[in-house]
mmCIF entry with sequence, helices, sheets and N, C-alpha, C, O atoms, coordinates in Angstrom:
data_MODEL
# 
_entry.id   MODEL 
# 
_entity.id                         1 
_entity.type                       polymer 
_entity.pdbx_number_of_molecules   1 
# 
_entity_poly.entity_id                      1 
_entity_poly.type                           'polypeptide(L)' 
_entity_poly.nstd_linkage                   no 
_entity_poly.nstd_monomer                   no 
_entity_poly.pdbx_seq_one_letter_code       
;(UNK)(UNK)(UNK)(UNK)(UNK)(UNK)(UNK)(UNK)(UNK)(UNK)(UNK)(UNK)(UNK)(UNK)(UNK)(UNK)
(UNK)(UNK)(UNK)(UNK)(UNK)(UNK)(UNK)(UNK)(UNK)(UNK)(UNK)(UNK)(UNK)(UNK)(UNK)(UNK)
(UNK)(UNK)(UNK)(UNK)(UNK)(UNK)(UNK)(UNK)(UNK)(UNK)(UNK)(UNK)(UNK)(UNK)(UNK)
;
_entity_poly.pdbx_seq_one_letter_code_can   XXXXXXXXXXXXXXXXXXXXXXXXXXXXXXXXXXXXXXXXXXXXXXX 
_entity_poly.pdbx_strand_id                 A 
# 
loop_
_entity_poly_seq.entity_id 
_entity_poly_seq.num 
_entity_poly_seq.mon_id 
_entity_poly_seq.hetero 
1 1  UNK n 
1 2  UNK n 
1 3  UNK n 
1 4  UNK n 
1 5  UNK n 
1 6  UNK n 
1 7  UNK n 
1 8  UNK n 
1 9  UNK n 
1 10 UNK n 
1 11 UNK n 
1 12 UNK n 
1 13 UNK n 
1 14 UNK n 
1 15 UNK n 
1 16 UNK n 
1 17 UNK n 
1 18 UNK n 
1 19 UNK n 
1 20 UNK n 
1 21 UNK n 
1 22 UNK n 
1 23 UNK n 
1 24 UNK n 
1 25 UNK n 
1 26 UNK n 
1 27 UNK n 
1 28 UNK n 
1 29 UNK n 
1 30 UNK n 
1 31 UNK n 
1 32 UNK n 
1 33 UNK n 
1 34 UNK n 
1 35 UNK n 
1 36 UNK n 
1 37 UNK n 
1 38 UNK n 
1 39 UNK n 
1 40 UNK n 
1 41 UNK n 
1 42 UNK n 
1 43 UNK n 
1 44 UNK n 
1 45 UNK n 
1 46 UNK n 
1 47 UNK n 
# 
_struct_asym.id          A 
_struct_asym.entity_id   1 
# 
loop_
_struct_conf.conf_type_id 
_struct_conf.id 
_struct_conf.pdbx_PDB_helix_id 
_struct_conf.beg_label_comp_id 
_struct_conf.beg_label_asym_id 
_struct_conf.beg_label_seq_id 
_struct_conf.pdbx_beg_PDB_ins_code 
_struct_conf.end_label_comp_id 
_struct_conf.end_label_asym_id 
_struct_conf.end_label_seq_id 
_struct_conf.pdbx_end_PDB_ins_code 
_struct_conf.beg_auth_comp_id 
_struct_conf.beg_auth_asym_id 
_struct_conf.beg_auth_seq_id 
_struct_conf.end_auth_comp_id 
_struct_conf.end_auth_asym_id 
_struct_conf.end_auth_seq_id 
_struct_conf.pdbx_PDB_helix_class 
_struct_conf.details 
_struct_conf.pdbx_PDB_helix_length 
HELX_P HELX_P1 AA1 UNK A 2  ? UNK A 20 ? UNK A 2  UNK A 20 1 ? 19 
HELX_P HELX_P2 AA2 UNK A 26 ? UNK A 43 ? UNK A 26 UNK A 43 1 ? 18 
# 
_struct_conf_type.id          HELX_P 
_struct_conf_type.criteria    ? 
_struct_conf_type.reference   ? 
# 
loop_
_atom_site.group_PDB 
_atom_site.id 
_atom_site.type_symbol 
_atom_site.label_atom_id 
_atom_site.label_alt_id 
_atom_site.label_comp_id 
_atom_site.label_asym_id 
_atom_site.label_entity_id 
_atom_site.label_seq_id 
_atom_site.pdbx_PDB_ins_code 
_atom_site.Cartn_x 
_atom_site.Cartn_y 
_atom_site.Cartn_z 
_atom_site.occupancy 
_atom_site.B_iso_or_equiv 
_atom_site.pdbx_formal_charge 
_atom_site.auth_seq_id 
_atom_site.auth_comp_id 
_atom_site.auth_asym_id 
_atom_site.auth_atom_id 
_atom_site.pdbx_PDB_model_num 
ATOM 1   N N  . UNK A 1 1  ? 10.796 5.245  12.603  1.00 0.00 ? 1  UNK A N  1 
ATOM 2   C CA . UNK A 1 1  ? 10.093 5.481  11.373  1.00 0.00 ? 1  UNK A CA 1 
ATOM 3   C C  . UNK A 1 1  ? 10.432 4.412  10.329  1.00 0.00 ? 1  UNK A C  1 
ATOM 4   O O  . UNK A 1 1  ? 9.707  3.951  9.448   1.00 0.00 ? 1  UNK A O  1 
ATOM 5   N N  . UNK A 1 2  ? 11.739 4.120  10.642  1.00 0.00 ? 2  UNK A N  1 
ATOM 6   C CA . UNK A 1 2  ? 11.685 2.819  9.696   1.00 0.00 ? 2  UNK A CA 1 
ATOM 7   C C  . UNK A 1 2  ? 11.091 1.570  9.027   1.00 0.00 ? 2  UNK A C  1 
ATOM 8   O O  . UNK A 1 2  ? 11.185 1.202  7.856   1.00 0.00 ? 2  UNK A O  1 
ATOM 9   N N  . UNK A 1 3  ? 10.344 0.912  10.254  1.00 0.00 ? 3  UNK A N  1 
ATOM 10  C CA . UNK A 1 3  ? 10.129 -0.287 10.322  1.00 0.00 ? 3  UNK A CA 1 
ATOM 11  C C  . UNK A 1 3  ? 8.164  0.337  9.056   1.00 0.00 ? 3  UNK A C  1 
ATOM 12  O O  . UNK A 1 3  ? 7.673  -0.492 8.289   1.00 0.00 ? 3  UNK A O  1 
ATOM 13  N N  . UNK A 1 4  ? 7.567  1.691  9.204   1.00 0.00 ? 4  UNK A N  1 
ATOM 14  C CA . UNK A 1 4  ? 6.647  2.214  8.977   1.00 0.00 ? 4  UNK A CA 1 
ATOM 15  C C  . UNK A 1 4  ? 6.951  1.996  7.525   1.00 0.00 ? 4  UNK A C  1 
ATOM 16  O O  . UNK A 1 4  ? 6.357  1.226  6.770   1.00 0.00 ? 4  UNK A O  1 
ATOM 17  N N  . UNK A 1 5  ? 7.969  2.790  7.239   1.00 0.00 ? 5  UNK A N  1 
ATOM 18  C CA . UNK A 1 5  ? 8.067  3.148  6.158   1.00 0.00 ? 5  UNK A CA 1 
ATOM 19  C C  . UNK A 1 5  ? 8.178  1.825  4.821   1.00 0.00 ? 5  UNK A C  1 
ATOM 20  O O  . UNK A 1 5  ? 7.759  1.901  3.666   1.00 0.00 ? 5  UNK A O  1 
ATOM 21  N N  . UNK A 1 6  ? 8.940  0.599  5.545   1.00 0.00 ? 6  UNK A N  1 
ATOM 22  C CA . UNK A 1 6  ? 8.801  -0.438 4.510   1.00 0.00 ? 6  UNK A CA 1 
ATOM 23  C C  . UNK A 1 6  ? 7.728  -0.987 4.812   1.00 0.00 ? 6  UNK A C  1 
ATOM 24  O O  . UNK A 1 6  ? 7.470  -1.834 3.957   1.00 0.00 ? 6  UNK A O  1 
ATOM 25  N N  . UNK A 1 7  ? 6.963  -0.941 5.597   1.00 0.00 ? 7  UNK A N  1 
ATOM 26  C CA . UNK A 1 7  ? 5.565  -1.517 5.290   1.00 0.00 ? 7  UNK A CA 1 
ATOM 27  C C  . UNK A 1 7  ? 5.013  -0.801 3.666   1.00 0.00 ? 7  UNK A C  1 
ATOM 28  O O  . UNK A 1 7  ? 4.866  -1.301 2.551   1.00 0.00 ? 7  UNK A O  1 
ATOM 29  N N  . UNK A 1 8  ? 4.775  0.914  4.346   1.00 0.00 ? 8  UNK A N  1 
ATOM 30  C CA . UNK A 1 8  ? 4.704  1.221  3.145   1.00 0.00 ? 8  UNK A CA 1 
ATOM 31  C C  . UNK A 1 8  ? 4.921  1.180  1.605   1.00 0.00 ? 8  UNK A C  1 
ATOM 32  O O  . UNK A 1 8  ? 4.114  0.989  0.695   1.00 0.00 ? 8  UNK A O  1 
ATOM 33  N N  . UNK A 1 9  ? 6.483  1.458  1.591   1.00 0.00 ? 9  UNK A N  1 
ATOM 34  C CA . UNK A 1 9  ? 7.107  0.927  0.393   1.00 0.00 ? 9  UNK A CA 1 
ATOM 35  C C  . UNK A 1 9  ? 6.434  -0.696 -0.493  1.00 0.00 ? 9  UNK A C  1 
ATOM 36  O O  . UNK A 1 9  ? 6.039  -0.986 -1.623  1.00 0.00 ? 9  UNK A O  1 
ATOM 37  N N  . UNK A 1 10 ? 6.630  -1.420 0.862   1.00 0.00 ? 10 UNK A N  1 
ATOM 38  C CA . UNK A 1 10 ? 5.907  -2.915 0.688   1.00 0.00 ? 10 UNK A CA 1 
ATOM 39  C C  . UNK A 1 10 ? 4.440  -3.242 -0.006  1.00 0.00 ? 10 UNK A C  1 
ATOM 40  O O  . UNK A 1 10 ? 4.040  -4.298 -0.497  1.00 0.00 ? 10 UNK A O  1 
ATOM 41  N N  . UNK A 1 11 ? 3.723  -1.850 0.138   1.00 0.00 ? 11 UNK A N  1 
ATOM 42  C CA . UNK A 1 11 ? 2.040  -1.549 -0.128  1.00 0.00 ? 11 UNK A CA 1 
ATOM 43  C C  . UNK A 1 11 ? 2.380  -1.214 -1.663  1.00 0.00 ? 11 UNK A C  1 
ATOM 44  O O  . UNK A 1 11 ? 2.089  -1.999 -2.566  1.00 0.00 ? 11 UNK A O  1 
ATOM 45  N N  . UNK A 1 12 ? 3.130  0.228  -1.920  1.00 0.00 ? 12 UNK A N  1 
ATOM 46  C CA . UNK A 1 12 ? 3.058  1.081  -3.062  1.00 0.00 ? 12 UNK A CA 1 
ATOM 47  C C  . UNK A 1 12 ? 3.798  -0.290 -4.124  1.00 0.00 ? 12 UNK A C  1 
ATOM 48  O O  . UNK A 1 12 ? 3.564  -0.447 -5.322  1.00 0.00 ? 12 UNK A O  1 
ATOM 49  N N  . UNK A 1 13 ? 4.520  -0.966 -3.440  1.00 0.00 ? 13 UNK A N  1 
ATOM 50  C CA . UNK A 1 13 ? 5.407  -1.827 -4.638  1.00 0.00 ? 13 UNK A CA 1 
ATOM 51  C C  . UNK A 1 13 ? 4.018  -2.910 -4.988  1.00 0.00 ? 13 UNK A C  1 
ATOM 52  O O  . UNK A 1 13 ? 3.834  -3.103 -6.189  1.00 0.00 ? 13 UNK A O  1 
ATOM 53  N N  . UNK A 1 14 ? 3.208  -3.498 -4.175  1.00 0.00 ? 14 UNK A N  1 
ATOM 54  C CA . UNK A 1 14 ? 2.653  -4.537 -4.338  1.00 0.00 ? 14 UNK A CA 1 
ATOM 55  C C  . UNK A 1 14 ? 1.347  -4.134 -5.574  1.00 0.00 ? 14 UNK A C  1 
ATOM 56  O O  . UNK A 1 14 ? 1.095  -4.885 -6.517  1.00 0.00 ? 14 UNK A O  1 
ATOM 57  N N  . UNK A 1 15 ? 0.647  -2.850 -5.328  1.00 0.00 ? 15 UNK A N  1 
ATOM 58  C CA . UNK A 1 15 ? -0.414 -2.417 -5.420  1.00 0.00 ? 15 UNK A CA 1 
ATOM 59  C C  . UNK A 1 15 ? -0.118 -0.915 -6.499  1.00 0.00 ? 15 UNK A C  1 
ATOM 60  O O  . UNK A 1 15 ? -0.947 -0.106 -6.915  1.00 0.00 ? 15 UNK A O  1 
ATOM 61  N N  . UNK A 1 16 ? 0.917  -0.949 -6.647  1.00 0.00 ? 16 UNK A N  1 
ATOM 62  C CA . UNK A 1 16 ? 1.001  0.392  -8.188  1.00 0.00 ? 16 UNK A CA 1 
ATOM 63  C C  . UNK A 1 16 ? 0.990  0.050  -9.418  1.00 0.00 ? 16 UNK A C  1 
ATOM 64  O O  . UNK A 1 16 ? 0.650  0.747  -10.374 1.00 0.00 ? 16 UNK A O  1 
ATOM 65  N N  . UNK A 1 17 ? 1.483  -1.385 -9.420  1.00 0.00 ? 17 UNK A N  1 
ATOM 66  C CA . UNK A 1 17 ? 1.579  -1.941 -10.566 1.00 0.00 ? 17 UNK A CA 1 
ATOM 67  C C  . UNK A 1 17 ? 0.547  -1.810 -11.789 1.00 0.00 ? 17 UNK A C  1 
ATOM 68  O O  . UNK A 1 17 ? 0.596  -1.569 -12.995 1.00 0.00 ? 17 UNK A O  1 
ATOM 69  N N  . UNK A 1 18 ? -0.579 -2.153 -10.641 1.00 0.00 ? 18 UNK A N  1 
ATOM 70  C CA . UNK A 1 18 ? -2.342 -2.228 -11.899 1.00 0.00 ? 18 UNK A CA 1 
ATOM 71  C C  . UNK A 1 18 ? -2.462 -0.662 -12.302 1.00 0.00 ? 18 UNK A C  1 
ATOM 72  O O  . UNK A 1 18 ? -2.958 -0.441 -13.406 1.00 0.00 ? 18 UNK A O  1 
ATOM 73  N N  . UNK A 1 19 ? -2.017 0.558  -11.439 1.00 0.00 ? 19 UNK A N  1 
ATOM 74  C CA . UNK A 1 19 ? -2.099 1.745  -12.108 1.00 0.00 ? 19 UNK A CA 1 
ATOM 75  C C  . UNK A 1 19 ? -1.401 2.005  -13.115 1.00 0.00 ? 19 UNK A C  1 
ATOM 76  O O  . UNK A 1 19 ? -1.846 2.474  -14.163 1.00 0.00 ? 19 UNK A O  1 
ATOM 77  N N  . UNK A 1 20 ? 0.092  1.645  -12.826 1.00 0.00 ? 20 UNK A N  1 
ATOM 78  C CA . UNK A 1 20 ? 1.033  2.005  -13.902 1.00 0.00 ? 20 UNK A CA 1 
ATOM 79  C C  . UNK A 1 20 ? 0.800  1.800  -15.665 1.00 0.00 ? 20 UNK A C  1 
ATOM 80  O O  . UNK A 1 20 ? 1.107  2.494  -16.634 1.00 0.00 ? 20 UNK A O  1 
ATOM 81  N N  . UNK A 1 21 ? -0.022 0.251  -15.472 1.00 0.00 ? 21 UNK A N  1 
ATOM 82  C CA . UNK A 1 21 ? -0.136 -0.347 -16.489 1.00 0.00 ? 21 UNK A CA 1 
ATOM 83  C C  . UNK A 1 21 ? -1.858 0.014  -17.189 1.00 0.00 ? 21 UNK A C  1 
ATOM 84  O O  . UNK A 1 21 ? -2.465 -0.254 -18.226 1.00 0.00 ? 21 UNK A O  1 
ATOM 85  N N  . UNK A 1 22 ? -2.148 0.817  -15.822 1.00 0.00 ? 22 UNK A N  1 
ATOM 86  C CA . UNK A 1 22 ? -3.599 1.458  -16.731 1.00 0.00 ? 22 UNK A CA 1 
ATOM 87  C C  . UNK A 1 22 ? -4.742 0.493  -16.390 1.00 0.00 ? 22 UNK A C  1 
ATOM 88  O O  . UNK A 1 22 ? -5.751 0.426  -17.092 1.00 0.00 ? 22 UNK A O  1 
ATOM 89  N N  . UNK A 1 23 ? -4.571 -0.195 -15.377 1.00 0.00 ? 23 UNK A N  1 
ATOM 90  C CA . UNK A 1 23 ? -5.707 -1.630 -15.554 1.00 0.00 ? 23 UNK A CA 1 
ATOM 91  C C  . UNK A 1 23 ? -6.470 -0.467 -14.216 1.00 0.00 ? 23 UNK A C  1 
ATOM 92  O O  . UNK A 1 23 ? -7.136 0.152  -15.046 1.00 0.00 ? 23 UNK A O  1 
ATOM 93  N N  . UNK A 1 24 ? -6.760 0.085  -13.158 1.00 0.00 ? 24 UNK A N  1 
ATOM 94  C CA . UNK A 1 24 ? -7.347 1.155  -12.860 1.00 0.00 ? 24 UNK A CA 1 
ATOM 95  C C  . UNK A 1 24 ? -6.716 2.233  -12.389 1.00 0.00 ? 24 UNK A C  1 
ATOM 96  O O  . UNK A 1 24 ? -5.533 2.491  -12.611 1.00 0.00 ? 24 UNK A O  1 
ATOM 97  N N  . UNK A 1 25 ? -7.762 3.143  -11.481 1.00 0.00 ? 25 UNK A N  1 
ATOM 98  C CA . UNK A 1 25 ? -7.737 4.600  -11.678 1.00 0.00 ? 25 UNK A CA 1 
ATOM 99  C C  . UNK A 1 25 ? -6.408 5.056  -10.422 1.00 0.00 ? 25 UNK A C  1 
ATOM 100 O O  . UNK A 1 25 ? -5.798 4.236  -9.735  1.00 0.00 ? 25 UNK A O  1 
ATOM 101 N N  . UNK A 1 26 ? -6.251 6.298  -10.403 1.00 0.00 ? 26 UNK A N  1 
ATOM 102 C CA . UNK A 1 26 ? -5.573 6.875  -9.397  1.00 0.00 ? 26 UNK A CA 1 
ATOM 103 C C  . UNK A 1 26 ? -6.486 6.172  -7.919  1.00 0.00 ? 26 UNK A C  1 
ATOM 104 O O  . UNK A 1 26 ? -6.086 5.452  -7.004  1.00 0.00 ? 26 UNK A O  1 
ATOM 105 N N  . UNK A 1 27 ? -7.962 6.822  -8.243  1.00 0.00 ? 27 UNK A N  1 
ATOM 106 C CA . UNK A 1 27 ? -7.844 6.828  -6.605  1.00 0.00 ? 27 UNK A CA 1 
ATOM 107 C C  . UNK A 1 27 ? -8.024 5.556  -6.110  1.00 0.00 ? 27 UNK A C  1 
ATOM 108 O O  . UNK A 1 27 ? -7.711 5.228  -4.966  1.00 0.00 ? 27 UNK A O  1 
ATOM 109 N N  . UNK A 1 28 ? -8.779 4.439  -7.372  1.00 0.00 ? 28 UNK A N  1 
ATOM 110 C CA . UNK A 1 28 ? -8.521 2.756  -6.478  1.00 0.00 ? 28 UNK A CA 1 
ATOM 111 C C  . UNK A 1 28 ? -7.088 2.514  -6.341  1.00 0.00 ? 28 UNK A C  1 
ATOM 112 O O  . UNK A 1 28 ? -6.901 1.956  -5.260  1.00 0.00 ? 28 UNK A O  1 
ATOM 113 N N  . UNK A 1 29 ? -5.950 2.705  -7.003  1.00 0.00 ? 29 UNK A N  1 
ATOM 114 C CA . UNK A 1 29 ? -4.645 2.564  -6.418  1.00 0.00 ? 29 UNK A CA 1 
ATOM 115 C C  . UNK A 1 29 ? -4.405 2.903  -5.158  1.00 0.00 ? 29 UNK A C  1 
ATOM 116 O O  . UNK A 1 29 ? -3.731 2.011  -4.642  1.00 0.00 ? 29 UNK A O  1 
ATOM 117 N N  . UNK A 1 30 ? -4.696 4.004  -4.207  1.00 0.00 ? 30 UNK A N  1 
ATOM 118 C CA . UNK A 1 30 ? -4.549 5.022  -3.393  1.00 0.00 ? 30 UNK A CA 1 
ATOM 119 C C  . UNK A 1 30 ? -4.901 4.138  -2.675  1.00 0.00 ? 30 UNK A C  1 
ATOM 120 O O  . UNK A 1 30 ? -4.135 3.445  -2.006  1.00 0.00 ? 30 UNK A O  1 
ATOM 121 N N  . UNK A 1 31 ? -6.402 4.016  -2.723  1.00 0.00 ? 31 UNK A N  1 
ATOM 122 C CA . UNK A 1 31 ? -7.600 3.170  -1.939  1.00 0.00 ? 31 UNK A CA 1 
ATOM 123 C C  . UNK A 1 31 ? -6.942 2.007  -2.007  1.00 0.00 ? 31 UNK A C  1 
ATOM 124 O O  . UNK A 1 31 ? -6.578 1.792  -0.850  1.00 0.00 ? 31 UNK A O  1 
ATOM 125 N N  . UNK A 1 32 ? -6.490 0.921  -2.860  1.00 0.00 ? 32 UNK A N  1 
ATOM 126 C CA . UNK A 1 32 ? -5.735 -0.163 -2.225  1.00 0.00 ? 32 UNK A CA 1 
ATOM 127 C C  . UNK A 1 32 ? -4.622 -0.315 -1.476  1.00 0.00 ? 32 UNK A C  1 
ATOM 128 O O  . UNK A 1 32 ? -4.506 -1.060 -0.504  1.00 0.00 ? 32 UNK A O  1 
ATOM 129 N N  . UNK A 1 33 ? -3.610 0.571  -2.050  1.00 0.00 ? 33 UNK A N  1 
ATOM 130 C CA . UNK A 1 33 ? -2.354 1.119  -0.859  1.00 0.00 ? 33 UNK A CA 1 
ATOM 131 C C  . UNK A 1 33 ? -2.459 1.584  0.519   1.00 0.00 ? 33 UNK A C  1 
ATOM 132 O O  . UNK A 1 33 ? -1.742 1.572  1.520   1.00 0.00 ? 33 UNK A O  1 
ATOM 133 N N  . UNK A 1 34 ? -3.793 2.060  0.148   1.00 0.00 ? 34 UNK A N  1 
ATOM 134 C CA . UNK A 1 34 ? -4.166 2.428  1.793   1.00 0.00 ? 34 UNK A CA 1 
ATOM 135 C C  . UNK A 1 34 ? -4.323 1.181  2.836   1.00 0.00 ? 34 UNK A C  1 
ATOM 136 O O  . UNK A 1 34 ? -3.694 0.863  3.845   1.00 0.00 ? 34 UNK A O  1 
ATOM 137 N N  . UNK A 1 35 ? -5.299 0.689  2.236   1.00 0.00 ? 35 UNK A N  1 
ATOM 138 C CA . UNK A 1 35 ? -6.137 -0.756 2.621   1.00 0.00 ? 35 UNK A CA 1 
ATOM 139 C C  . UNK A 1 35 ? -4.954 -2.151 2.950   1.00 0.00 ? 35 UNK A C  1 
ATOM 140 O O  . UNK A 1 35 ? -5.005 -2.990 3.849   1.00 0.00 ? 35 UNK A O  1 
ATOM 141 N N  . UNK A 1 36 ? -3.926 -1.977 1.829   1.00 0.00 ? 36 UNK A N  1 
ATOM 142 C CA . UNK A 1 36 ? -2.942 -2.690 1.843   1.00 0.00 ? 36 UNK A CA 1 
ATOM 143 C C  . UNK A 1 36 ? -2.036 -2.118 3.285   1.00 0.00 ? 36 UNK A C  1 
ATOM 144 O O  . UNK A 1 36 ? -1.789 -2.803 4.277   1.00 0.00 ? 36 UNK A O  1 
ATOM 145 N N  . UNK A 1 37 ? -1.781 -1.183 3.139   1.00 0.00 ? 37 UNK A N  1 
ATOM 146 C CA . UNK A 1 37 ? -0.503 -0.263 4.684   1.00 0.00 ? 37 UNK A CA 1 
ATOM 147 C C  . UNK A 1 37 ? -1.085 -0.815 6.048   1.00 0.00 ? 37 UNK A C  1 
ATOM 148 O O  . UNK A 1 37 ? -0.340 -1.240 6.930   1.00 0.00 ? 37 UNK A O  1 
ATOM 149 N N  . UNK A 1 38 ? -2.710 -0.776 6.190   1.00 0.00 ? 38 UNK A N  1 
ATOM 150 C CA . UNK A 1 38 ? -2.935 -0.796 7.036   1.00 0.00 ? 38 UNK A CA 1 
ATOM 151 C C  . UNK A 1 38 ? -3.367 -1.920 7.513   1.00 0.00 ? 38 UNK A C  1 
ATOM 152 O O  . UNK A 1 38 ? -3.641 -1.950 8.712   1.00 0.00 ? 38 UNK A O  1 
ATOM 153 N N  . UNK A 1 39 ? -3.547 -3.203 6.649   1.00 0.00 ? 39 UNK A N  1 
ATOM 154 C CA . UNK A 1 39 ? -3.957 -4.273 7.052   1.00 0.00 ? 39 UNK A CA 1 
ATOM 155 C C  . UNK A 1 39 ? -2.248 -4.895 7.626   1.00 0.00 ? 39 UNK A C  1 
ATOM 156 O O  . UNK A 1 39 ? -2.063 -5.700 8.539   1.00 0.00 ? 39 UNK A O  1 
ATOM 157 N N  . UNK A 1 40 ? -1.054 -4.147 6.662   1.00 0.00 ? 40 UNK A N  1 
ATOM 158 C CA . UNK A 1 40 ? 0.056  -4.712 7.308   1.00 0.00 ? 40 UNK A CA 1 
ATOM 159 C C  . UNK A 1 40 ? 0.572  -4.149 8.682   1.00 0.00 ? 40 UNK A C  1 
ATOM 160 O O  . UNK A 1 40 ? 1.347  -4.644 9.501   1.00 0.00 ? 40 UNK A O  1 
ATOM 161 N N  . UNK A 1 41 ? -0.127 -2.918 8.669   1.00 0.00 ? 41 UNK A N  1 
ATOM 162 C CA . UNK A 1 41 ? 0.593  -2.063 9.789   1.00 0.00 ? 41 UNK A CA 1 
ATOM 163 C C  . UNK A 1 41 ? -0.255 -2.779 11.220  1.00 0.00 ? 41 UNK A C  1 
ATOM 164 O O  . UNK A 1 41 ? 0.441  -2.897 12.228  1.00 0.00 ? 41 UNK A O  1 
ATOM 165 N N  . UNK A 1 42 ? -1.225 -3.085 11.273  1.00 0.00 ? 42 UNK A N  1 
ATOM 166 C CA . UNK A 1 42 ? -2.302 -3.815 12.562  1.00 0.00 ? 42 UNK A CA 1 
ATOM 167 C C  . UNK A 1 42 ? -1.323 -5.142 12.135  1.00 0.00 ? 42 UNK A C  1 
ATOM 168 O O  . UNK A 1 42 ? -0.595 -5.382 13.098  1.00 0.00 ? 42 UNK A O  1 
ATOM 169 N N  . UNK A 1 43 ? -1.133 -5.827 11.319  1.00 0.00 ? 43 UNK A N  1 
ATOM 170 C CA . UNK A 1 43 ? -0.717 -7.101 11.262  1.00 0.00 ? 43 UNK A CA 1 
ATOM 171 C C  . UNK A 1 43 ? 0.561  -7.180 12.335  1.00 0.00 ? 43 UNK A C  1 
ATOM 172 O O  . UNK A 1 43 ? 0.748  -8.088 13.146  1.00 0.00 ? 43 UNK A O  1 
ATOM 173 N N  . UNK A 1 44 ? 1.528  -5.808 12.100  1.00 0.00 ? 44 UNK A N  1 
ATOM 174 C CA . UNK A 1 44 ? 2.744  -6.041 13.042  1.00 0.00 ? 44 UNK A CA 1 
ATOM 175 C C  . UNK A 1 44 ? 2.945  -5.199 14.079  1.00 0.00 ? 44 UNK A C  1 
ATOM 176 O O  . UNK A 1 44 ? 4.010  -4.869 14.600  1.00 0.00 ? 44 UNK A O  1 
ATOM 177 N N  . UNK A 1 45 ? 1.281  -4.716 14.467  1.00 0.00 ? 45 UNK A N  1 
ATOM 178 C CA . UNK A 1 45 ? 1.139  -4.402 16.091  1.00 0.00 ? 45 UNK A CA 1 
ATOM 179 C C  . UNK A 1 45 ? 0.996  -2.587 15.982  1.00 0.00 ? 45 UNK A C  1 
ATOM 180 O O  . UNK A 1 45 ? 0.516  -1.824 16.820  1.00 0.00 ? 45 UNK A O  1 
ATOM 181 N N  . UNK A 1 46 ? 1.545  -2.299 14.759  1.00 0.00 ? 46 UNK A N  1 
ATOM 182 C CA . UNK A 1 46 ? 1.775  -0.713 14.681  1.00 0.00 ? 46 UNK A CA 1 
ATOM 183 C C  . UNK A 1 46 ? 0.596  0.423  14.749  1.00 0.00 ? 46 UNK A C  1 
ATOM 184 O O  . UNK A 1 46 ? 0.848  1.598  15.020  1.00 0.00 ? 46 UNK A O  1 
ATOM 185 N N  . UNK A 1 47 ? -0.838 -0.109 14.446  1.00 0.00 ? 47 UNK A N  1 
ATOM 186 C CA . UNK A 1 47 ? -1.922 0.409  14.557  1.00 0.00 ? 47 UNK A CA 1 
ATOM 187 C C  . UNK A 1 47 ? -3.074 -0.658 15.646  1.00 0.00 ? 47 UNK A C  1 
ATOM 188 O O  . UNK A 1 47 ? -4.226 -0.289 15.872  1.00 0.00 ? 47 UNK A O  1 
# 
């Protein structure tokens, strides 16, 4: 589960920022974190 989980972490850190600061909404954050996890997770074989 490890190697999963900092992908993740790697997504929410890259891609929360524009929410935090209000530049957009909850669910395009979500929607980019998603988009972000999974373009890394196929990138290192995991999907």
């Amino acid at each position: 589960m490890l190697p999963y989980m900092g992908l993740l972490h790697s997504a929410l850190g890259a891609e929360l920022g524009d929410f935090m600061q209000g530049k957009e909404s909850a669910e395009q954050a979500l929607a980019d974190i998603e988009a972000a996890y999974i373009a890394a997770a196929k990138e290192a074989g995991f999907l």
